[in-house]
C-alpha positions in Angstrom: -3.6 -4.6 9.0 -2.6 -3.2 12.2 1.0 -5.4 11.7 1.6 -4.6 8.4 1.6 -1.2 9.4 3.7 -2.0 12.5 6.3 -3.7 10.8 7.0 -1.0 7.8 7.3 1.5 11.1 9.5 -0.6 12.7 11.7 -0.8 9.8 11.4 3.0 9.3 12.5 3.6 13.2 15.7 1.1 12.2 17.0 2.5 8.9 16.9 5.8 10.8 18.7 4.2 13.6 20.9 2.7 11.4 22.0 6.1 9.8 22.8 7.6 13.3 24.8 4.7 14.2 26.6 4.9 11.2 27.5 8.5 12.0 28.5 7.8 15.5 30.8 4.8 14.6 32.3 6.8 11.7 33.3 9.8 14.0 34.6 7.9 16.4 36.5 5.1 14.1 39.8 5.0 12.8 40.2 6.3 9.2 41.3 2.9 8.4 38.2 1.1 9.7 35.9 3.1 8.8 34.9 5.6 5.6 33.1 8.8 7.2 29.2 9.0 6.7 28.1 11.0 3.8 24.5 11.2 3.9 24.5 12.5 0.3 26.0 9.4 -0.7 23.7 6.7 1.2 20.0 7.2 0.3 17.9 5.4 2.5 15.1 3.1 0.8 11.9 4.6 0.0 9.3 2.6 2.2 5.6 1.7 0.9 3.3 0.9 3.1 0.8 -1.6 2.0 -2.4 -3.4 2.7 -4.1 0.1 3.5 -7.2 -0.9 0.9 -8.6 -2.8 3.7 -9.2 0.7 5.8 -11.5 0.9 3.6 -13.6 4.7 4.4 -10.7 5.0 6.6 -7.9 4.7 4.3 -6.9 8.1 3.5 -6.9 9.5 7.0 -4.5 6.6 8.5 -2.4 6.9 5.1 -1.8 10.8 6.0 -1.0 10.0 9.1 1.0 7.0 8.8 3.4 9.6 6.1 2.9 12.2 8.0 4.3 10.8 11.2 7.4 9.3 9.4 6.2 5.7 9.4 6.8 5.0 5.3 7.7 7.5 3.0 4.2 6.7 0.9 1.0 4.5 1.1 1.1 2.4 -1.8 -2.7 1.5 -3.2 -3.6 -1.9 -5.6 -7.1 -3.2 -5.5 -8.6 0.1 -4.2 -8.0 2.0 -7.3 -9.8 -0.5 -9.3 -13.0 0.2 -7.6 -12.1 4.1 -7.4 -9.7 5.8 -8.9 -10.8 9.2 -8.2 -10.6 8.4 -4.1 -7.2 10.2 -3.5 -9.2 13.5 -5.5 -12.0 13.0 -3.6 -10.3 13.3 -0.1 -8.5 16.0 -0.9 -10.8 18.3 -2.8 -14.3 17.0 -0.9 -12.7 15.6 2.0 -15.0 12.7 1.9 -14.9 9.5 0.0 -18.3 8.4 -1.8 -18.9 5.1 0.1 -20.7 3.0 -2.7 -16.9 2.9 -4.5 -14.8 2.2 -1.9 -13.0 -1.7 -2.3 -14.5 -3.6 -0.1 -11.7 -6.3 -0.3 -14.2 -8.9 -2.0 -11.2 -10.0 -3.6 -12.5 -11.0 -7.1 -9.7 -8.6 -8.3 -7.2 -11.5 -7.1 -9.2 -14.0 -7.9 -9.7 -13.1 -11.9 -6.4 -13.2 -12.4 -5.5 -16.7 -10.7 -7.6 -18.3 -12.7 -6.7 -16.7 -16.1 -9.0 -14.1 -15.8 -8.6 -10.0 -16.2 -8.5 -8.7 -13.0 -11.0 -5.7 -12.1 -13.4 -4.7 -9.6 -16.6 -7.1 -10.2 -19.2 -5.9 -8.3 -19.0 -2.5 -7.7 -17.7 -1.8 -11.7 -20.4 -1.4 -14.3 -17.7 -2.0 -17.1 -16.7 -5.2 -15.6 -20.3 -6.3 -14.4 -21.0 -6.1 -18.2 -18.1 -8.3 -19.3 -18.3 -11.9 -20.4 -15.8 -12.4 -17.5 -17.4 -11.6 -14.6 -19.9 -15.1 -15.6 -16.4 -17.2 -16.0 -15.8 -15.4 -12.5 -18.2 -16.4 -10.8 -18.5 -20.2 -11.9 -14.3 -20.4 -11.0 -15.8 -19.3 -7.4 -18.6 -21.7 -7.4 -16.4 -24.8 -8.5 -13.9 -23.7 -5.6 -16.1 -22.9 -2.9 -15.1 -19.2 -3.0 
């Protein structure tokens, strides 16, 4: 986890690198060589940090400050909002997550859908506990060892 976010800061530090060097070497180049930097012209790409599901309680506090620090531009979330879609609400309006939702990366989200199977949070979703699905599931896990 601790690389993934690395590496998407890493790249952030170099595109913003990049655009001073650009403006450097295009006040200092030859109108033949070089076009002058327009920053209204060049957008930068929006960076999404990912992987941050498996922060699990801690998600939204390393996410803030991950954007807020300039890392990415946003924290993009997958499997976590199967198990709890209301978890960006809840930290901002209660400041506190309610634990018994939070993903805890058993990965039967994945797993469902490599084998053919709808993908949704298991065992911490009533509507998908109830599903025929979740008994397919759990003998595809079984068979493989999972």
């Amino acid at each position: 986890m601790a690389r993934q976010i690395n590496v998407v800061r890493q790249v952030s530090e170099f595109i913003k690198g990049l655009k001073s060097s650009r403006v450097e070497k295009a006040s200092s180049a030859t109108p033949s060589t070089f076009q002058p930097f327009n920053p209204s012209t060049l957008q930068p790409p929006i960076l999404i940090g990912t992987a941050y599901s498996y922060l699990q309680e801690y998600l939204p506090h390393v996410a803030q400050y991950a954007v807020r620090n300039g890392w990415t531009d946003m924290v993009g979330l997958g499997r976590m909002v199967l198990s709890y879609p209301e978890m960006l609400a809840d930290a901002t309006t209660k400041g506190a997550l309610t634990p018994k939702l939070i993903c805890r990366t058993f990965s039967d989200c994945t797993t469902a859908p490599r084998n053919g199977i709808i993908s949704g949070c298991y065992p911490l979703d009533d509507h998908y506990k109830a599903r025929p699905e979740f008994q397919e599931l759990k003998a595809v896990k079984k068979a493989t060892g999972a």
